[in-house]
C-alpha positions as CSV (number, residue, x, y, z in Angstrom):
1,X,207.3,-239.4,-101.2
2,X,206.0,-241.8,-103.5
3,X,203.2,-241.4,-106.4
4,X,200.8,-244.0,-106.5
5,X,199.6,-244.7,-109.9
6,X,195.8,-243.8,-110.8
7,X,193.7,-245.9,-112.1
8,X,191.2,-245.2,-114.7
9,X,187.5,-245.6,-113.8
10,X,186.2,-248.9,-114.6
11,X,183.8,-249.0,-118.2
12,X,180.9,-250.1,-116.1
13,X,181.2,-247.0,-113.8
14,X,181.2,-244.8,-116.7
15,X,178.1,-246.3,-118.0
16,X,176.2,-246.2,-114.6
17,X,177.6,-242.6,-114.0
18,X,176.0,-241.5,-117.7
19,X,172.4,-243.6,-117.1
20,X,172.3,-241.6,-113.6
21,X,172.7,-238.6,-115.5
22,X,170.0,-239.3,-118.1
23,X,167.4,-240.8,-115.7
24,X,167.9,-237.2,-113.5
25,X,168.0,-234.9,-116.0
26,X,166.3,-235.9,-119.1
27,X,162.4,-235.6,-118.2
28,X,162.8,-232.1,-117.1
29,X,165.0,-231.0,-120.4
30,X,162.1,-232.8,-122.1
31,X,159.5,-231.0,-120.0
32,X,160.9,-227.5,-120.6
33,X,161.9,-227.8,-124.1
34,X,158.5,-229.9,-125.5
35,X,155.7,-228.0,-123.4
36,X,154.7,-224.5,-125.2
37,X,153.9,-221.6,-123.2
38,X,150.5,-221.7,-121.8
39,X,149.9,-225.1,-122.8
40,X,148.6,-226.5,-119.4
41,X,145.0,-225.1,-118.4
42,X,141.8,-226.0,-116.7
43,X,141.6,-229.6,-119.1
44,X,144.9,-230.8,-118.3
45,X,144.6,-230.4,-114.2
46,X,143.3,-232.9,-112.3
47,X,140.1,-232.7,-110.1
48,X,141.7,-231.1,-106.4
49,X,145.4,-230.6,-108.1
50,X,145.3,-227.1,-107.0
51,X,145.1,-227.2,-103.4
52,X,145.1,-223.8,-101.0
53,X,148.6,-224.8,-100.3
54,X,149.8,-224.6,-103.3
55,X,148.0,-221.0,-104.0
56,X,150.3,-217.7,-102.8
57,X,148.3,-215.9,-99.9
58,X,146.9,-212.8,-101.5
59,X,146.8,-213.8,-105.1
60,X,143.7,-214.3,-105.7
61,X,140.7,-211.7,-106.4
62,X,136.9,-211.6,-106.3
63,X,137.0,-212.5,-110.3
64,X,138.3,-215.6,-109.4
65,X,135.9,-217.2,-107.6
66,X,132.4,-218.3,-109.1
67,X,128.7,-216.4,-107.7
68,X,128.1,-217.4,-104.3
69,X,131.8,-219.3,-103.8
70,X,132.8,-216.3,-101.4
71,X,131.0,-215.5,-98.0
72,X,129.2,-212.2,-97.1
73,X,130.2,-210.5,-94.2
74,X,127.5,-209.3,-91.5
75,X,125.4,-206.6,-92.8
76,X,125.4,-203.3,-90.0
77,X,121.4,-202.0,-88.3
78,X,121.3,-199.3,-91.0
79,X,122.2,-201.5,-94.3
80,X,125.6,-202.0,-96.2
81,X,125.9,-198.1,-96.8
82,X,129.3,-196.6,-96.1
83,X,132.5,-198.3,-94.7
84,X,132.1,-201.1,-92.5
85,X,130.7,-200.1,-89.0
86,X,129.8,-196.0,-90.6
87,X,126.4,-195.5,-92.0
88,X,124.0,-193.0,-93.1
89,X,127.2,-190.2,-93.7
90,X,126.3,-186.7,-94.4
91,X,128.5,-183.4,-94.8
92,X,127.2,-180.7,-92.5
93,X,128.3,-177.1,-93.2
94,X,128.9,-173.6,-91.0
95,X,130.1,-170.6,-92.1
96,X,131.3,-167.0,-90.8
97,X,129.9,-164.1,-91.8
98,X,131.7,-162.2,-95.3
99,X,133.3,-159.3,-93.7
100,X,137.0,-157.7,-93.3
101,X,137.3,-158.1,-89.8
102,X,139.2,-161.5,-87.8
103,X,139.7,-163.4,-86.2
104,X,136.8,-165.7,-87.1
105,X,136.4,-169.3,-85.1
106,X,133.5,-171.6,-86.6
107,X,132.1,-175.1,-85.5
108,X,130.5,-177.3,-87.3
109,X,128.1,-179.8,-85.4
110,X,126.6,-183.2,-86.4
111,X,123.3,-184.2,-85.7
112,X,122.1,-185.5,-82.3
113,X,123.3,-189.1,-82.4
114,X,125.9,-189.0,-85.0
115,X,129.5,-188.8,-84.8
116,X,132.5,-186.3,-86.7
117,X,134.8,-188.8,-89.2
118,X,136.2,-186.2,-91.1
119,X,136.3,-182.4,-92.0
120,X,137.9,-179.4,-93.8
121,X,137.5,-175.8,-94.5
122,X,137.0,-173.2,-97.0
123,X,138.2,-169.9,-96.9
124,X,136.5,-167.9,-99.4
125,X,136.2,-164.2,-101.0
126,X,138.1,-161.5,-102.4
127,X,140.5,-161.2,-99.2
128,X,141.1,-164.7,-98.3
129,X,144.4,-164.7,-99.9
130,X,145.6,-162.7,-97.0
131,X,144.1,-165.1,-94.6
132,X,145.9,-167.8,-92.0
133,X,144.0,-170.4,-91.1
134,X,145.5,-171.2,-87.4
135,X,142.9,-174.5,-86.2
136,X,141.4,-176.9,-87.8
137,X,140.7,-179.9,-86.1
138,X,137.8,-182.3,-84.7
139,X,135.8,-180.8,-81.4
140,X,135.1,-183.8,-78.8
141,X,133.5,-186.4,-81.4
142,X,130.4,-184.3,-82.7
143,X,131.9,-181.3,-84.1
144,X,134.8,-180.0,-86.5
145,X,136.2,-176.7,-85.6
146,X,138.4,-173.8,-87.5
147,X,140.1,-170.6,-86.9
148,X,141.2,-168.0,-89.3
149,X,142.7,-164.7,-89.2
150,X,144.1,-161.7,-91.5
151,X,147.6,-162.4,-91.8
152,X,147.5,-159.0,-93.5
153,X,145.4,-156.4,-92.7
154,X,143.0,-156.1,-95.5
155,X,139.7,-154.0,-96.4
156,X,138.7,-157.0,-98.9
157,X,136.0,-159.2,-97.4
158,X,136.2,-162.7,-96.7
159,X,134.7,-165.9,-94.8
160,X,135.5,-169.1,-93.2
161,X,133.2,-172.2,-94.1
162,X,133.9,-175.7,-92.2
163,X,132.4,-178.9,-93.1
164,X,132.1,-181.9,-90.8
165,X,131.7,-185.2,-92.1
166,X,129.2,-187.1,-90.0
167,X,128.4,-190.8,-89.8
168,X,126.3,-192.9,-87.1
169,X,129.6,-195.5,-86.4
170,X,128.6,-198.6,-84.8
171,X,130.1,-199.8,-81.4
């Protein structure tokens, strides 16, 4: 097999290899290495440079945009009170009577027109560590319901208290 001599690259290819190199890279060394940190702003952009294209999805918040730059959403029949489509919520409350003796089952009902969102209980008195609460858990959509018993026997009285949260929710 038989070597064939290499030549060396011509001078003029070395010089058009380094001028490539400098035209490439040189503005952005300069850029990185002249520009100090949070040197750019508001004066130094262009009128439309930032575009919504150019803007992540979800980075922006309400303190970024100027009064009136954002849209208001519809406002619901009964006023912007509550979460979108609830209004006029109330807490509505029943409770058992304080004795020893279970198992006690108590329903709280909303208002005529309104529905149940939420609700809890309470099981109160010097007895209701001993107590198992067995229910608890919305009643058609007007009404929150809980059960409670005596897990162990006790003379010490106690009582079951359940709150529905009710809202009028629109649609």
């Amino acid at each position: 097999m038989r070597l064939r001599p290499r030549k060396a690259p011509s001078p003029a290819l070395v010089l058009a290899a380094i001028a490539l190199l400098v035209a490439l890279g040189g503005t952005s060394i300069a850029a990185v290495s002249q520009l100090p940190r949070a040197s750019v702003g508001t004066a130094q952009l262009k009128n439309n440079a930032v575009t919504s294209a150019k803007v992540r999805n979800g980075s922006l918040r309400r303190a970024d945009f100027g009064r009136g730059q954002l849209p208001r959403g519809p406002v619901g029949a009964q006023g912007p009170q509550g979460a979108a489509g609830l209004s006029a919520r109330e807490q509505v409350s029943a409770e058992s009577a304080l004795t020893a003796f279970g198992p006690k089952i108590v329903t709280a009902t909303c208002p005529t027109g309104k529905k149940v969102i939420g609700g809890g209980i309470e099981v109160s008195g010097q007895g209701r560590n001993r107590v198992t609460v067995t229910e608890n858990h919305p009643v058609g959509d007007n009404a929150w319901e809980a059960e409670a018993f005596e897990a162990v026997a006790t003379p010490l009285t106690w009582k079951l208290v359940v709150h529905a949260i009710c809202a009028n929710v629109a649609g």
